[in-house]
N, C-alpha and C positions, 0 to 999 in steps of 0.2 A: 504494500500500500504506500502510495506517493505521501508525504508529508510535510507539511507548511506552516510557519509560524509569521502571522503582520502582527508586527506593536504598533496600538495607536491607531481606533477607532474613529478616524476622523474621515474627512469625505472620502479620500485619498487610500485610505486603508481598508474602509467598507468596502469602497469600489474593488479593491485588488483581493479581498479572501472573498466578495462574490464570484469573482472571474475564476479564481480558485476554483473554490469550491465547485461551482460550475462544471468545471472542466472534468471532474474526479477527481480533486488532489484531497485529503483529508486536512484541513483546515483550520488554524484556534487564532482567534481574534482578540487580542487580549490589550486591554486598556485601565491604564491607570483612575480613574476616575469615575463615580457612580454612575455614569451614563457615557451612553455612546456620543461622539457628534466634534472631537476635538475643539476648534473653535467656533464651532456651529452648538456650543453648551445651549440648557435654556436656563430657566427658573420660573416661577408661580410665586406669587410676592400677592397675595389677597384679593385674589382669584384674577387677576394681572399675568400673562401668558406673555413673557420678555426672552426671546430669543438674542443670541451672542451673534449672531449670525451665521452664514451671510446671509445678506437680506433681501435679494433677489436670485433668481435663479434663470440662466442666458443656456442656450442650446441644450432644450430640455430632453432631443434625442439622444444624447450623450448620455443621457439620464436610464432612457426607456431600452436602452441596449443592456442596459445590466440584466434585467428582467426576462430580455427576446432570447438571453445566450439558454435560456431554459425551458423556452418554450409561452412563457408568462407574458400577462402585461400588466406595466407599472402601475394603470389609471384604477385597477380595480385596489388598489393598495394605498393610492395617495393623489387625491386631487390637485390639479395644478390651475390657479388663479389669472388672467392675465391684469398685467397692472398698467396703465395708463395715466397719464403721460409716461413715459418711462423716468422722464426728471422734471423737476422746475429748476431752472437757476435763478437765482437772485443775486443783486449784487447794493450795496449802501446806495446810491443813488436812488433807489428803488425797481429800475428797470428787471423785467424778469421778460426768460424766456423759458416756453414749454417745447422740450423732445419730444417731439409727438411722434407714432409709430407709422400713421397717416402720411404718406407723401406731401398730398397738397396742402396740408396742416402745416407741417414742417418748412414745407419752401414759404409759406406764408408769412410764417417763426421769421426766418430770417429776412425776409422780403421788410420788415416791421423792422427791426435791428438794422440791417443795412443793405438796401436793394440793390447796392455793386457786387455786393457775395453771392448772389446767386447762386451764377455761370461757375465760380471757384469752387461753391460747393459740391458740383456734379462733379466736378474735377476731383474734386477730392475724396467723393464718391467711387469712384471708378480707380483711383488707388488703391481704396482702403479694399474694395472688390479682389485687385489682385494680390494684395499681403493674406488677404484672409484664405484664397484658392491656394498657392502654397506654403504660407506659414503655419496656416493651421490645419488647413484639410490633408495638405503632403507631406509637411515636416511635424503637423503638430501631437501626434499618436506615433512615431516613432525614436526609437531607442539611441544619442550622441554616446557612441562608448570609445570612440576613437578619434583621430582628425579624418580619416578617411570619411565618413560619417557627414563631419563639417563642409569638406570640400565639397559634397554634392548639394550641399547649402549655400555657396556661395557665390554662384551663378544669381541666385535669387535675392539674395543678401544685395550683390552687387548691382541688380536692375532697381528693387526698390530704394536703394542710397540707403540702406539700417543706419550705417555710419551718423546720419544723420537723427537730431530730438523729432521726437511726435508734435511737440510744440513747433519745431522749424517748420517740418513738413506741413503739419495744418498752417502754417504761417505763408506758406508760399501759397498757398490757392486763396486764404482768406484772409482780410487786410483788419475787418472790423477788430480790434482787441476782445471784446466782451465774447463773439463768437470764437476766436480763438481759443478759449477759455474754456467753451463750451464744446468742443471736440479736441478737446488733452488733454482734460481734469482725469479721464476714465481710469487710465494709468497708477492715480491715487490710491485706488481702492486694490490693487494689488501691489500697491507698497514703492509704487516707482514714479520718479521724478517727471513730469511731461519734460521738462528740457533738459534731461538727461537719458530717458530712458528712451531703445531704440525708434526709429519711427514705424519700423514693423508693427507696433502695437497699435497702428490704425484699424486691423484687422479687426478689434472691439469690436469698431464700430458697424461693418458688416454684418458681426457675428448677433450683436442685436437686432438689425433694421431684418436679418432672414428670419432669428427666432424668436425676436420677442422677448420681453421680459416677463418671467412669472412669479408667482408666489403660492407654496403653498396652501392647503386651506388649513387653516390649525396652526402654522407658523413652519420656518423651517426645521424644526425638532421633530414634526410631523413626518416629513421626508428622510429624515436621520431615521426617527422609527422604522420608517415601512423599511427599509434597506437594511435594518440589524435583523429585521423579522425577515425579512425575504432568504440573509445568509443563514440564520437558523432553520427555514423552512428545508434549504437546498439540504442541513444535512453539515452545516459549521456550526462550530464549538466558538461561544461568544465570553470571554472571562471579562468581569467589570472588577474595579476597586479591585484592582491587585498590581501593580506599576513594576513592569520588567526593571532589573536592579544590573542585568548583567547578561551580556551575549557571550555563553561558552565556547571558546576554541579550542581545537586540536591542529597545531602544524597549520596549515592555508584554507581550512576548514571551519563551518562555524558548525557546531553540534547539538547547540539548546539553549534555552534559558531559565532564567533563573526568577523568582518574582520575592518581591518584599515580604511578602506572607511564609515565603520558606519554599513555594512549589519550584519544581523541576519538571523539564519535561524535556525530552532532544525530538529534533524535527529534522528533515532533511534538506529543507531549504527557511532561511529567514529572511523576511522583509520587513523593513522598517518605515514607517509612516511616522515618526517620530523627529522633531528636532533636529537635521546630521549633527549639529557642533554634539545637543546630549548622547545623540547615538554614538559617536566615535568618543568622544573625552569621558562619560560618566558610563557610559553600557560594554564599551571596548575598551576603559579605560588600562586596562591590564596587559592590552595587549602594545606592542610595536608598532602595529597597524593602526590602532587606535588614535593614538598619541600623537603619528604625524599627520595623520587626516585632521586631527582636531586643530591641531596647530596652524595647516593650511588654511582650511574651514574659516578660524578666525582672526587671520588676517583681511577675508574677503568684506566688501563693501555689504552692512547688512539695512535690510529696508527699515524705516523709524518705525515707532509703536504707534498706537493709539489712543485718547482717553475715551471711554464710551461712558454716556450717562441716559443712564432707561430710569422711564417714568413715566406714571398711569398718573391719567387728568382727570377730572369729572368734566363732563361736555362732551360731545362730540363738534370735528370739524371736517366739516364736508369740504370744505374750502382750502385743503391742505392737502396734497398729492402724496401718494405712496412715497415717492421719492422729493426730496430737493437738495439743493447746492447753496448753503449763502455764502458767497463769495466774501471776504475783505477788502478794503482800500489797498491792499497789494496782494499779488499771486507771486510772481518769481521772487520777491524779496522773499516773502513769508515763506516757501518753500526753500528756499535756501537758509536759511535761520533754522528750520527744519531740519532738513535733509545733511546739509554742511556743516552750518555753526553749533547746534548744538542750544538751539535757544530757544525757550519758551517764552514768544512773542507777546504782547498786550493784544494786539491782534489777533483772528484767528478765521478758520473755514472749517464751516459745519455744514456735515454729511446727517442731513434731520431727516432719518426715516418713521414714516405712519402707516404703520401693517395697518391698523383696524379701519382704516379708510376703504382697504379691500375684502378685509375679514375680520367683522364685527367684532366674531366670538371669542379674540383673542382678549375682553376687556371685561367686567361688568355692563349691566344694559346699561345705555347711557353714558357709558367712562369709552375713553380714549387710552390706545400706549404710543410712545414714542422713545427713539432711540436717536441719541445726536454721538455721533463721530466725530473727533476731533485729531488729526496727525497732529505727535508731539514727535520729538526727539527722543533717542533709544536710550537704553541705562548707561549706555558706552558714551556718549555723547552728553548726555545731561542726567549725571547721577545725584538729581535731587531725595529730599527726604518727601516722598508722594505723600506718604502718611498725613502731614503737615499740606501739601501742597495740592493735594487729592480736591478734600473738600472747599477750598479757595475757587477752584478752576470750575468744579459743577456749578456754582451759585454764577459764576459769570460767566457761563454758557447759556444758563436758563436766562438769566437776565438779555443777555444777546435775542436770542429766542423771542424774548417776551417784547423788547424793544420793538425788533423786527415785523415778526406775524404774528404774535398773539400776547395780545393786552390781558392784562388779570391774571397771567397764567401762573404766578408764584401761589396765590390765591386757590386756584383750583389743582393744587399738584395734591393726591394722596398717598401714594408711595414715590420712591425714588433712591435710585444709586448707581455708583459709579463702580468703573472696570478699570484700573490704571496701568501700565508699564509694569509693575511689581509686580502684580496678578497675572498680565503673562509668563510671567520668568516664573512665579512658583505654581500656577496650575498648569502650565501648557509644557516646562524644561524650554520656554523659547530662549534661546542666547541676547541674552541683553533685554530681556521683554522687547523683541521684534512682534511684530506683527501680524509680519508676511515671511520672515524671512528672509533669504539672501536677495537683496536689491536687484532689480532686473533689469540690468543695463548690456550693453552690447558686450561689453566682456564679461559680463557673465553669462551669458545664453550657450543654448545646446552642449558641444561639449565642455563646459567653460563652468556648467552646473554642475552639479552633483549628481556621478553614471548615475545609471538607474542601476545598474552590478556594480557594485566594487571591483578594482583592478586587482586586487590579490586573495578576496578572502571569494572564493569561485559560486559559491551559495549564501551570499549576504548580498540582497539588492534593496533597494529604495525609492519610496514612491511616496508623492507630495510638493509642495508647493517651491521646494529647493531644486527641486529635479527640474528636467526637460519635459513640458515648455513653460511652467512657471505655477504663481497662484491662482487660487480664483474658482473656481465648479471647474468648466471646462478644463482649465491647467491639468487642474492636481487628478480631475478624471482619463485625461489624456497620459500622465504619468503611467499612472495603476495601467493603460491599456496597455503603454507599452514596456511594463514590468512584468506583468502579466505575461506576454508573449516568450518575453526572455526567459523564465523560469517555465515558462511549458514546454521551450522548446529545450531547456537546459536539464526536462528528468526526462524526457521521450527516451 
């Protein structure tokens, strides 16, 4: 009997012991934490249903193929919502624009902003068309273990100019600033710079305008559900609250692990969905192999953290879109303060999502939730005392908030809390409370990420948001696909 061990329950690791298991491999899923979902956590806060995220869900086929590898389909297991607008931006001045999913909406959008972008934006339509046909559909589900690998990427690499930011590239078709803004921000939500991070990442915008944005019904922990219950139905083995402590070796060989609680078990292949800096320095730490991948590992450029602050309101607002953007009086300073300095700005830009806009149920009758996102600097960068600095920073996000779109709302909050930097580094083992992980810039892409096999230990691979082709649903599902392949074809 084939045998497999994924640590780390999260999108990225469900995905890969379903593929497993699927396949016939005998399969244990084993994650530190009471529930499955990585940083897709939730909580229930007084009858308040506040998902970690993420908080929408983009190429939801990607999704419905875990399911088709066995026959199944997803829909009978978990409703998917569509959300509309897919954004609102806003910016201090007041001006807002809606991503609408709609064409003629859309050209409207920007027709309103500035009627000389048009003609650029079909232009830059039809780019982002072809980053998305081979970035993601030919490069984006297969395995960088080599240069050879690379090479056949840069052909494509070199028609779309990667070299170049998603901010330049959107900059060359559209002049308006505010729209620029508004086709680069995307990049944020997978931990990377617009005017750093390659311009390949146009492809987003494709991968939206073909699939849409959705959302679960129930919230995304719903979707986490249906996938831990689907690998259990195949016939895997799901271990919760027990946190691998240690990946056994023999010689170039990985042979089992080990968990906090005292279990043991050896498998014939292990994958790691897990943290690489934690997987190599604290799970390998014993070994050679460990010590210098981790070393490597953290030298590399990693993407900033987050502060999230969820909170159930009494009211409902119809008037508030699943998704918005409120922009600050600066973008490239503020993200370079961010990303570079190391600074937590008086400034800021909030990522204010409103599940129950789409799905009521997630709230009492009559109450609202919401969730504001804020990129902060990583621990490595700005190792303040959060403890202290935590609850300073929610009151003047909600104040922002409250400034901005919604009057009285200090007044109507009835629960409320915050997610900091600390809290990824001690629930997640993220390096530095990242985020996302290792920053997605052109040096670090395909083979430049973390293999999906390790180069020495021949049954240790890895799948998730560090690997090839990055974070995000799609990413980290794209990983599992093509880690998945490696290890089916690596016990045939």
């Amino acid at each position: 009997m084939r045998t497999a061990a994924v640590i780390g329950a999260g999108f990225g690791g469900l995905a890969l012991a379903i593929r497993l298991q699927s396949a016939g491999v005998d399969t244990t899923l084993i994650e530190g934490r009471d529930q499955p979902g990585g940083r897709a956590y939730a909580w229930e806060k007084g009858g308040f249903i506040f998902d970690a995220g993420p908080t929408i869900i983009t190429d939801p086929d990607c999704l419905r193929e875990l399911w088709a590898l066995s026959g199944r389909v997803m829909d009978a297991d978990v409703s998917l919502l569509p959300v509309s607008p897919y954004y609102r931006l806003n910016w201090p001045d007041g001006t807002s624009f809606d991503h609408a999913a709609d064409e003629a909406q859309l050209m409207r959008e920007i027709a309103r902003i500035s009627p000389a972008d048009a003609a650029g934006y079909q232009q830059f339509l039809q780019y982002a068309a072809g980053t998305y046909a081979k970035g993601y559909l030919e490069f984006g589900h297969v395995p960088f273990l080599d240069m050879g690998a690379m090479a056949k990427a840069l052909p494509m690499m070199a028609r779309y100019q990667a070299w170049r930011s998603l901010h330049a590239m959107v900059s060359r078709y559209v002049k308006d600033e505010k729209l620029r803004q508004a086709f680069s921000f995307q990049t944020l939500m997978l931990g990377g710079n617009p005017f750093t991070a390659t311009a390949l990442y146009a492809l987003i915008h494709k991968l939206e305008k073909d699939g849409g944005l959705w959302f679960p019904r129930g919230g995304t922990n719903r979707l986490v559900a249906a996938m831990a219950a689907h690998f259990q139905r195949l016939g895997g083995t799901l271990r919760l609250g027990d946190p691998v402590v240690r990946i056994e070796t023999l010689g170039d060989a990985a042979t089992g692990l080990a968990t906090a609680s005292g279990w043991h078990q050896e498998f014939g292949a292990i994958a790691s969905n897990a943290d690489p800096v934690h997987s190599y320095r604290d799970l390998l730490g014993h070994t050679v192999r460990g010590q210098k991948a981790a070393r490597a590992l953290e030298a590399k450029r990693h993407s900033p953290s987050a502060f999230i602050l969820h909170f159930g309101v009494k009211g409902s607002w119809p008037g508030i879109p699943h998704h918005m953007i409120l922009f600050g009086p600066r973008y490239e300073g503020l993200l370079k303060d961010i990303f570079e300095h190391g600074v937590l700005a008086e400034d800021m830009l909030i990522l204010l999502n409103h599940p129950t806009v789409t799905d009521p149920s997630l709230a009492p009758e009559g109450c609202s939730v919401f969730q504001a996102v804020v990129p902060v600097p990583h621990l490595g960068k700005l190792p303040i005392d959060w403890n202290r600095t935590g609850p300073i920073l929610a009151q003047r996000i909600l104040a922002e908030i409250e400034r901005r779109l919604m009057p009285g709302l200090a007044d109507r909050v009835m629960t409320m809390f915050h997610y900091m930097p600390t809290d990824f580094a001690a629930d997640l083992n993220a390096h530095m409370g990242t985020g996302y992980g290792l920053e997605p810039t052109l040096l670090q892409g395909g083979w430049l990420r973390v293999h999906n096999r390790d180069d020495r230990i021949a049954n240790l691979y890895f799948a998730g948001a560090a690997t090839h082709p990055g974070a995000g649903i799609p990413g980290v599902l794209g990983s599992a696909k093509a880690t998945a392949a490696l290890m089916l074809a690596d016990m045939a």
